[in-house]
C-alpha positions as CSV (number, residue, x, y, z in Angstrom):
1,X,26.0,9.2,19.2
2,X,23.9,11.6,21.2
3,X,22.9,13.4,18.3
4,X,21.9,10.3,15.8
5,X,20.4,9.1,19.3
6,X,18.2,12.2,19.1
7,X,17.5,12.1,15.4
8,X,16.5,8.5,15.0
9,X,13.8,9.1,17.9
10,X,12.2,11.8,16.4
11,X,11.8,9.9,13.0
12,X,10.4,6.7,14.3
13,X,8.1,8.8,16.8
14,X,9.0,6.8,19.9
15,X,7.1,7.6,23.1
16,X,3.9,7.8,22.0
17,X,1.3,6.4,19.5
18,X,0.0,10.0,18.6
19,X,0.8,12.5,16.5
20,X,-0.3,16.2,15.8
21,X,-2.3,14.9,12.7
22,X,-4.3,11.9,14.9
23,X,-7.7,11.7,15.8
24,X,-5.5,10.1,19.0
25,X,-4.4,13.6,19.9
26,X,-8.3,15.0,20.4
27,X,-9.4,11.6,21.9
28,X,-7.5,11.5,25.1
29,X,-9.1,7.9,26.0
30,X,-7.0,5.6,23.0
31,X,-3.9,7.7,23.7
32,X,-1.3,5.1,24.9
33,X,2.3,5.6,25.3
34,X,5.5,3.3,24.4
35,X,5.9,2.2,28.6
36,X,4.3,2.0,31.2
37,X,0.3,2.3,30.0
38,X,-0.3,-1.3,28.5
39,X,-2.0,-3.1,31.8
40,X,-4.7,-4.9,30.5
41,X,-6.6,-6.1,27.3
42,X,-8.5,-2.9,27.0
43,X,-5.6,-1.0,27.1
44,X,-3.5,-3.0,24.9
45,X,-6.6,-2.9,22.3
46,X,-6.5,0.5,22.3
47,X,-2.7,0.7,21.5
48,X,-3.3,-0.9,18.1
49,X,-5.0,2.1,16.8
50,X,-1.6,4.0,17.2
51,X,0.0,1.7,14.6
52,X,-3.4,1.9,12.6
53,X,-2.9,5.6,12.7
54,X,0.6,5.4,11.6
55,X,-0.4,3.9,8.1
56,X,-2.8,7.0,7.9
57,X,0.2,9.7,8.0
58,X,-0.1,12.1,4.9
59,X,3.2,10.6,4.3
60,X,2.0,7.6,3.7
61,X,-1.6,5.9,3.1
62,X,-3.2,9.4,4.1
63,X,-1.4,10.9,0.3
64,X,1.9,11.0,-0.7
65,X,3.2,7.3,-0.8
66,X,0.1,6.0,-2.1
67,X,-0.4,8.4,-5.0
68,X,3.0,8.4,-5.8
69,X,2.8,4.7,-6.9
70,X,1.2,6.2,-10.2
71,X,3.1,9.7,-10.1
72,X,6.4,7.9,-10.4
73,X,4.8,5.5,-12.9
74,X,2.3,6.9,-15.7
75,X,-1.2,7.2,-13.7
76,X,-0.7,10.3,-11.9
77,X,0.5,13.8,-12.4
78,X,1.7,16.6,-10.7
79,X,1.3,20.3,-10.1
80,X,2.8,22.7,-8.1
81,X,6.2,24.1,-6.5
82,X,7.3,21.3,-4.6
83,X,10.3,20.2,-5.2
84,X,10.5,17.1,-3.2
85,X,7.2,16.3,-5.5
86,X,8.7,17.5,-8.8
87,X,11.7,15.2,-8.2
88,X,9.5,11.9,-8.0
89,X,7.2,13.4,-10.8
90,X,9.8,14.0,-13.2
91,X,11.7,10.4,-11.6
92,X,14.4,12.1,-10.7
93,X,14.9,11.9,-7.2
94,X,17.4,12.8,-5.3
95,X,18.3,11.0,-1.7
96,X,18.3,14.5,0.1
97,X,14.5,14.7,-0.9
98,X,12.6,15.3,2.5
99,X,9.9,13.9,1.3
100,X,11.3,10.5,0.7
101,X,13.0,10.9,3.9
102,X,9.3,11.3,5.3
103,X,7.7,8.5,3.8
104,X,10.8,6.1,5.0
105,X,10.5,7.2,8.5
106,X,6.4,6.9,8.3
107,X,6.8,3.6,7.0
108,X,9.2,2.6,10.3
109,X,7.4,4.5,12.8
110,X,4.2,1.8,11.7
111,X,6.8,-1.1,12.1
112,X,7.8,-0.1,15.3
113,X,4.5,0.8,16.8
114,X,3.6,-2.4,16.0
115,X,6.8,-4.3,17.5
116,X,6.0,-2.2,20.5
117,X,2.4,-3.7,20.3
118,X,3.3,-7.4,19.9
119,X,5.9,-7.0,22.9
120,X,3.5,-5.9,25.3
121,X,0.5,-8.3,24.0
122,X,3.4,-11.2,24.8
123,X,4.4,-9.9,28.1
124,X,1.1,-9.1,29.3
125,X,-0.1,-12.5,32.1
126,X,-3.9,-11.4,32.6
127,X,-5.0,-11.6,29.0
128,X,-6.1,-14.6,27.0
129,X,-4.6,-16.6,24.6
130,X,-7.0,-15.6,21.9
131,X,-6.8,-11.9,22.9
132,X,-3.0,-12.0,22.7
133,X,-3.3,-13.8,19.2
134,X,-5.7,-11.5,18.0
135,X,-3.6,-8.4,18.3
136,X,-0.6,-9.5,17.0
137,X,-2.0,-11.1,14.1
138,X,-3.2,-7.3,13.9
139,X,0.1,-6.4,14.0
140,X,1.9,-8.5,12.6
141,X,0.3,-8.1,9.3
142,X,0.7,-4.4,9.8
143,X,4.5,-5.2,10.1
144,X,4.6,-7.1,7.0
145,X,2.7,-5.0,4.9
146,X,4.9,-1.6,6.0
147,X,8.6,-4.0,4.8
148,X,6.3,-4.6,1.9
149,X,5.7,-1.3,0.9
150,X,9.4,-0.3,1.5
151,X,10.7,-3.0,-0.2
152,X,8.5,-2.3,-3.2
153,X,10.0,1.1,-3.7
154,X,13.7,0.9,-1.8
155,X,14.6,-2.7,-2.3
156,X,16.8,-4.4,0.6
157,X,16.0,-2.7,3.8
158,X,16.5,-3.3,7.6
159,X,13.9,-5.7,8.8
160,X,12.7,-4.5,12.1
161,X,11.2,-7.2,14.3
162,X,11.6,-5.2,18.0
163,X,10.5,-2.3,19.0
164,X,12.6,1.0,20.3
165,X,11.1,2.9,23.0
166,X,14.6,4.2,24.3
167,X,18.3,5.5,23.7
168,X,19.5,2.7,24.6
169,X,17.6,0.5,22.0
170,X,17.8,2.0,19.0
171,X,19.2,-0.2,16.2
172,X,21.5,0.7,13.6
173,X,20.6,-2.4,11.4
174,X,22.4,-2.9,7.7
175,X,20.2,-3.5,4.7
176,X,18.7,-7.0,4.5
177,X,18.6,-8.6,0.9
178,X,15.5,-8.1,-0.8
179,X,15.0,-11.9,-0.5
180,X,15.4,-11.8,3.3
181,X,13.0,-8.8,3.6
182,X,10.4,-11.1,1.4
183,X,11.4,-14.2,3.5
184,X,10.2,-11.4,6.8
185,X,7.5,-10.4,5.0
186,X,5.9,-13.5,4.3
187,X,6.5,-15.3,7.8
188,X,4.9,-12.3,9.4
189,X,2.1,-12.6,7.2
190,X,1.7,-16.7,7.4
191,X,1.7,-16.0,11.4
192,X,-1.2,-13.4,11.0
193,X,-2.9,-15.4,9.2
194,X,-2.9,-18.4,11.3
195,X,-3.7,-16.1,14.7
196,X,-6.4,-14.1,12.8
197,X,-8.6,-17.1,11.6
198,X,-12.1,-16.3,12.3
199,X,-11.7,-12.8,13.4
200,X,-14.1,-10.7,11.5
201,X,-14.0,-7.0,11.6
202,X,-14.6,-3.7,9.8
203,X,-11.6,-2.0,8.9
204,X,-9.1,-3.5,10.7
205,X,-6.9,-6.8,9.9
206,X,-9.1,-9.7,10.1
207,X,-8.6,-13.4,8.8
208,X,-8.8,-12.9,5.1
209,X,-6.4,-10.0,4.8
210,X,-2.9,-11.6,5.6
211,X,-4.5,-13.7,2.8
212,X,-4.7,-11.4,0.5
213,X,-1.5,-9.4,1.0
214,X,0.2,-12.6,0.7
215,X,-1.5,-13.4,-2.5
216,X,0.1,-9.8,-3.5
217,X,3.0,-10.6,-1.9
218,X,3.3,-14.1,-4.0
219,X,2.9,-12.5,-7.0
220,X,5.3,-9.7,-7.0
221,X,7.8,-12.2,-5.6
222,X,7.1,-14.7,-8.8
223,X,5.6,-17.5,-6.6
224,X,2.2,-18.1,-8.6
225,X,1.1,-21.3,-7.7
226,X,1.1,-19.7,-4.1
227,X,-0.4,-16.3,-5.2
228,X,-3.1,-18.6,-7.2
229,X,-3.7,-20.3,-3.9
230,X,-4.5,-17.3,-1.8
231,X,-6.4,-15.1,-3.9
232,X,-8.8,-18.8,-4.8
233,X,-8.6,-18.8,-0.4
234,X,-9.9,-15.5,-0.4
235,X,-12.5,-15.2,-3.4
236,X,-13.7,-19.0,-2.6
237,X,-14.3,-17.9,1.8
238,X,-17.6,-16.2,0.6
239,X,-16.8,-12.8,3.1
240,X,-16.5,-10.9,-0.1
241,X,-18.4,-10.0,-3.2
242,X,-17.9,-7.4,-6.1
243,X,-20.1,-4.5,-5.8
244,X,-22.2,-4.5,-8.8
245,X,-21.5,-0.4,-9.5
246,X,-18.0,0.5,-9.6
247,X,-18.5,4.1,-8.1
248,X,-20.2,2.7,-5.2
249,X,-16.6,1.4,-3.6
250,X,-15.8,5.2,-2.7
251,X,-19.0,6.1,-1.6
252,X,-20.1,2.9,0.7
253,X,-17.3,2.8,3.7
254,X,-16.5,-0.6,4.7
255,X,-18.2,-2.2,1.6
256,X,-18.6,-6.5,0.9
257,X,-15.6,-6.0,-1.7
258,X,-13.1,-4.0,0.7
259,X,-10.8,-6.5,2.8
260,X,-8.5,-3.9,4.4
261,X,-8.9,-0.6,4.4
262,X,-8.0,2.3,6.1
263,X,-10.9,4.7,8.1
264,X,-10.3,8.5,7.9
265,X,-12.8,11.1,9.9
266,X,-13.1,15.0,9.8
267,X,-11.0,14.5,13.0
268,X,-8.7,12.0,11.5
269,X,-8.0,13.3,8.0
270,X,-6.1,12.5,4.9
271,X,-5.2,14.9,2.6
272,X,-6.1,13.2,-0.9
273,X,-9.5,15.1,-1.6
274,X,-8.0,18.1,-1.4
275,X,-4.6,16.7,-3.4
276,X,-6.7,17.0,-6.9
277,X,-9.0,19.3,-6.2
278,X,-7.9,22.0,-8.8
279,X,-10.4,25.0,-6.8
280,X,-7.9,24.8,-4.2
281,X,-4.7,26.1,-3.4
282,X,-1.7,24.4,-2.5
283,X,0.2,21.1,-4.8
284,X,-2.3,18.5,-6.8
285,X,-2.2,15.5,-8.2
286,X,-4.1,14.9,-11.4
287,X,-4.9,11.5,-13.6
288,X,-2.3,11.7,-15.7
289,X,-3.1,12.6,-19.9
290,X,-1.9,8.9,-20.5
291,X,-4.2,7.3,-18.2
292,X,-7.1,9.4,-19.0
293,X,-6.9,8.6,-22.9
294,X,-7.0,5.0,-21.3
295,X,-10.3,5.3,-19.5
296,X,-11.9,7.4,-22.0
297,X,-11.1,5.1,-24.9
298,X,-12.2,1.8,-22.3
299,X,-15.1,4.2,-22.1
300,X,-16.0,4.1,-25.2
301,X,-16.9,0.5,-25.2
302,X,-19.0,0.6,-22.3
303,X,-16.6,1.2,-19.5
304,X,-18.2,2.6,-16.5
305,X,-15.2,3.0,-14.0
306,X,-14.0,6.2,-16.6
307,X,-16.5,8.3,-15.0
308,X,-16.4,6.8,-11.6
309,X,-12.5,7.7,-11.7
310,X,-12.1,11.0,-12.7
311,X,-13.6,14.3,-14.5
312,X,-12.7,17.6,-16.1
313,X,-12.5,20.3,-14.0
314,X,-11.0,23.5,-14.5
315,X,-9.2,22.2,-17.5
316,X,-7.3,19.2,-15.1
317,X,-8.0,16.2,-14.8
318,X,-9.2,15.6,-11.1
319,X,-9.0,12.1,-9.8
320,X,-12.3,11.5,-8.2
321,X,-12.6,8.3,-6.3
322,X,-11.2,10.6,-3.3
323,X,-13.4,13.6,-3.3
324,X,-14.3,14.6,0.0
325,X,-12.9,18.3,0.0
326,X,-14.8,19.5,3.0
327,X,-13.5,16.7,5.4
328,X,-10.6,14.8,3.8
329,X,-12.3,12.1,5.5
330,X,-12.4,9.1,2.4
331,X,-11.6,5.9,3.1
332,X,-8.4,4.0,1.8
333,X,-9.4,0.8,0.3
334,X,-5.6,-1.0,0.2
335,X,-6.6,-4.3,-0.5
336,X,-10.3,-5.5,-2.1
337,X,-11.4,-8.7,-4.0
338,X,-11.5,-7.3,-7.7
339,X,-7.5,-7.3,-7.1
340,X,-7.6,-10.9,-6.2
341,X,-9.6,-12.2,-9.2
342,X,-6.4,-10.5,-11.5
343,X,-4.0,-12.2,-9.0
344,X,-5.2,-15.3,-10.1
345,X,-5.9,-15.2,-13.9
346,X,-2.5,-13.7,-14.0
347,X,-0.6,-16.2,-11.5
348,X,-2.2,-18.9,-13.6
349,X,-1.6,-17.7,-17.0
350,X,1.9,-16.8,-16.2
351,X,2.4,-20.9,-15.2
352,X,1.4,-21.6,-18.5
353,X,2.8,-21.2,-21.8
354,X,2.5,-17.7,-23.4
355,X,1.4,-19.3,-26.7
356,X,-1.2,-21.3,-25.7
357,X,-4.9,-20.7,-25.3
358,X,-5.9,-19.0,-21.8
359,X,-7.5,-21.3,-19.8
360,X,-11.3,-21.2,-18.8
361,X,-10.8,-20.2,-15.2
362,X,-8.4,-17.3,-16.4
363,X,-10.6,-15.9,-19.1
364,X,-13.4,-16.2,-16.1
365,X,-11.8,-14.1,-14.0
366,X,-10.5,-11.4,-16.4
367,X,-14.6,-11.7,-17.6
368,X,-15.9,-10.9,-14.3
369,X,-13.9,-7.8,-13.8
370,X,-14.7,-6.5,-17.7
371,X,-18.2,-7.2,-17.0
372,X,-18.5,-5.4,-13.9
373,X,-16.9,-2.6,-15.4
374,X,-19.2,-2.8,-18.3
375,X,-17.3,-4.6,-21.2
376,X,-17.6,-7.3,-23.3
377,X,-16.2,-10.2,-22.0
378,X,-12.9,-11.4,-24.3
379,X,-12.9,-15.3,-25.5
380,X,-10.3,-17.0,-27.5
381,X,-6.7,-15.3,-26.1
382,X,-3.9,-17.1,-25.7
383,X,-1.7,-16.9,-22.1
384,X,0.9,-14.0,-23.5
385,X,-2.3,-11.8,-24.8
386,X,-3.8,-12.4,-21.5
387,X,-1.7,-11.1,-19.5
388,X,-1.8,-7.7,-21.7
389,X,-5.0,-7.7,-20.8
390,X,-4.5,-8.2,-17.2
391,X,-2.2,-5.3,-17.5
392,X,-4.9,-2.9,-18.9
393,X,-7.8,-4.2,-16.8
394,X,-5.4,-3.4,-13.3
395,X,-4.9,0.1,-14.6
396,X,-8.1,0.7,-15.5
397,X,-9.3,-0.7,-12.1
398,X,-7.0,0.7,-9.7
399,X,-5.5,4.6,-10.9
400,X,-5.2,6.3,-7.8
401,X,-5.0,2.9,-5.5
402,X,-1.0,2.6,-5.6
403,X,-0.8,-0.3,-6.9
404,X,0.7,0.6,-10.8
405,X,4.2,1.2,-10.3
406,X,4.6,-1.8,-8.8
407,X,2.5,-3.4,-11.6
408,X,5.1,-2.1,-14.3
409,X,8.1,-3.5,-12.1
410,X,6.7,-6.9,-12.4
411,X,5.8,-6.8,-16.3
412,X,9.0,-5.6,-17.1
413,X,7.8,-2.4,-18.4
414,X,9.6,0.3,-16.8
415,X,11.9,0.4,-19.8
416,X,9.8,1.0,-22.4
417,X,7.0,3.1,-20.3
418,X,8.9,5.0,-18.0
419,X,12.9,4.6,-19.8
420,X,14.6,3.1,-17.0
421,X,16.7,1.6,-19.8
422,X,20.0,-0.2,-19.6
423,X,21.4,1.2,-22.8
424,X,20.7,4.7,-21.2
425,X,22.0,3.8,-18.0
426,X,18.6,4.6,-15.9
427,X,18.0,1.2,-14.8
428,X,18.7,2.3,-11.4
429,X,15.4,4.5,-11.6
430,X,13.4,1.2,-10.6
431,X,14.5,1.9,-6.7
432,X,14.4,5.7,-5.2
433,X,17.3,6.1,-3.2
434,X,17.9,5.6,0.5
435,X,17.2,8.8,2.1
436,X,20.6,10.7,2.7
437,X,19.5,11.6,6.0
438,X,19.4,7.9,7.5
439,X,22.4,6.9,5.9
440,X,24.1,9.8,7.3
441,X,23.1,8.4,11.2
442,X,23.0,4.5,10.3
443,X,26.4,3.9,9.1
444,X,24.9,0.5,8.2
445,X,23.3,1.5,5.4
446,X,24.1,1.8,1.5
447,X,22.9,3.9,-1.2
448,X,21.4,2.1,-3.9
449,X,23.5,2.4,-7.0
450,X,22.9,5.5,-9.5
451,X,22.7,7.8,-6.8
């Protein structure tokens, strides 16, 4: 026990909200440990940004989970001598890979900063109500997101809903059911949403983006009249508004269309400038050939987010909307109102039937996205071919915003795109493995089947 003890604290980073890669580490003042620190509302306040920070890890938001959403899908590709990359670009992954091993323990270290959070905003007597509510609505849409993103990619895992700060509360938890972790997800997410009502801030969680994660959530889940519901909450609040120029949502931090998103600084960096930036050394990530024939040929009639998305460089083709290779200091835009207008028109066509003709409000809200990107708009589709098109127009929005293999999972595509096939036996392929290493100290766990 003493050595899973010691193993389970390193990965989940317990006694302190910092890491070496945090802006926390150089700014002594929002350094807060697990016990002990937490007095007051000022203090507490600044123990959020350790959970914050924790979605920024290069392991996660700050590079390799987000990007491989379209490297293990068809957006992104790969080059370089990494094997723990080669594995998920060739979707082939094995559960010893570190780096999966990495992004699981990312994802839980968020989750438990953020239990530790919400304990000490309930135990704390000399803050107020609203305070308290405030941060963990904060956190508790940090929590839901994080199972989110882990169910999205591992299916069933252990749904962690209090913190470990010691030996002696570490939890061994089984896998949940995918349903139960959607059933966490969503009440975490419904909570933040009531306690964050009326809390307006720049890039942190404020009222509309439980909202829209639930909206995402819905979706995903097949609940459409809900997912309908919340993206019309969202779009109809009138706090957001699509930029008129594509390009100008990764060049204008903290712009009227972002909802969430995540703030990187010289001091608190990312690594996705560099990550397809082909004049430097070291592993990149590229637009993949498939998706660049996409944009170009969108291009071709008009489409302006093909050269607000990537260009040729040295012969590769470099993914653009993160480009800051002196600072690695671009923002992460995870959830923005464009998404939510394709939540809707595809939650409502997908209530309807396939054969018949799309409805004005879907058609209006494929329109605005096609005519902000510079398209004709499309009249005169039925349900089935608008949902094709809702397809295209999320690719052609989003490459490089994680969002497509999850996009392919719910179409049913991953067959016929990326030959997870039944007759072939790869249908396994639609969930990466457990990572061997916390199966090996949480004899709770399973593998998922095929590996």
């Amino acid at each position: 026990m003493k050595k899973y003890s010691k193993i389970l604290l390193a990965a989940l980073g317990l006694f302190t909200f910092v890491s070496c890669e945090d802006v926390l580490d150089v700014e002594p003042t929002t350094a807060i440990e697990a016990e002990g620190s937490v007095v007051d509302f000022i203090t507490l306040d600044r123990s959020t940004l350790g959970a914050y920070s924790a979605l920024q890890s290069t392991n996660y938001y700050g590079l390799r989970y987000l990007l491989y959403q379209g490297l293990y899908a068809d957006d992104i590709s790969f080059s370089g001598t990494f094997t723990t990359d080669r594995e998920v670009a060739s979707k082939r992954i094995n559960s010893s890979n570190l780096q999966i091993a990495n992004t699981w323990s990312s994802i839980y270290t968020a989750i438990n900063r953020a239990n530790i959070v919400i304990r000490d905003a309930q135990r704390l007597t000399n803050i107020s109500d609203e305070q308290r509510n405030q941060i963990i609505g904060e956190m508790k849409f940090i929590r839901g997101l994080a199972h989110f993103d882990l169910l999205k990619v591992y299916g069933g895992v252990p749904v962690v809903t209090t913190p470990t700060t010691s030996i002696e509360e570490i939890q061994l938890l089984p896998r949940a059911t995918e349903a139960q972790v959607y059933e966490a997800i969503i009440a975490d997410l419904q909570d933040a949403e009531t306690k964050l009502e009326g809390i307006t801030q720049i890039q942190r969680a404020s009222e509309y983006a439980p909202v829209a994660l639930l909206a995402r959530v819905y979706l995903q889940r097949g609940n459409y009249a809900e997912a309908a519901a919340k993206a019309t909450k969202v779009i109809e609040s009138g706090q957001f508004e699509l930029l008129d120029d594509f390009a100008t949502l990764f060049t204008n931090e903290g712009n009227d269309e972002s909802i969430f998103e995540l703030d990187f600084t010289m001091n608190d960096a990312n690594g996705l400038g560099t990550a397809s930036d082909p004049t430097s050394s070291g592993q990149r990530f590229y637009v993949s050939a498939n998706a660049y024939a996409a944009l170009e040929a969108s291009a071709n009639e008009g489409d302006e987010r093909f050269e607000a998305t990537t260009t040729i460089q040295r012969n590769r083709r470099r993914l653009i909307k993160y480009d800051d290779v002196s600072n690695n200091a671009d923002n992460v835009i995870v959830i923005r109102l464009a998404e939510m207008f394709l939540i809707r028109a595809e939650a409502n066509a997908r209530m309807a039937s396939g054969s018949e003709a799309a409805s004005s409000s879907v058609l209006s809200d494929i329109n605005i996205i096609r005519e902000r990107a510079g398209l004709m708009t499309v009249e005169d589709i039925s349900n089935a071919e608008a949902l094709q098109e809702i397809l295209e127009q999320r690719r052609l929005e989003f490459v490089g915003e994680g969002l497509r293999f999850m996009d392919l999972k719910r179409y049913n595509l991953t067959c016929d795109l990326l030959e997870f096939c039944e007759d072939t036996g790869e249908t396994f392929r639609n969930l990466w493995p457990i990572p061997l290493q916390q199966i090996e100290v949480n004899p709770g766990l399973t593998q998922n089947p095929g590996y």
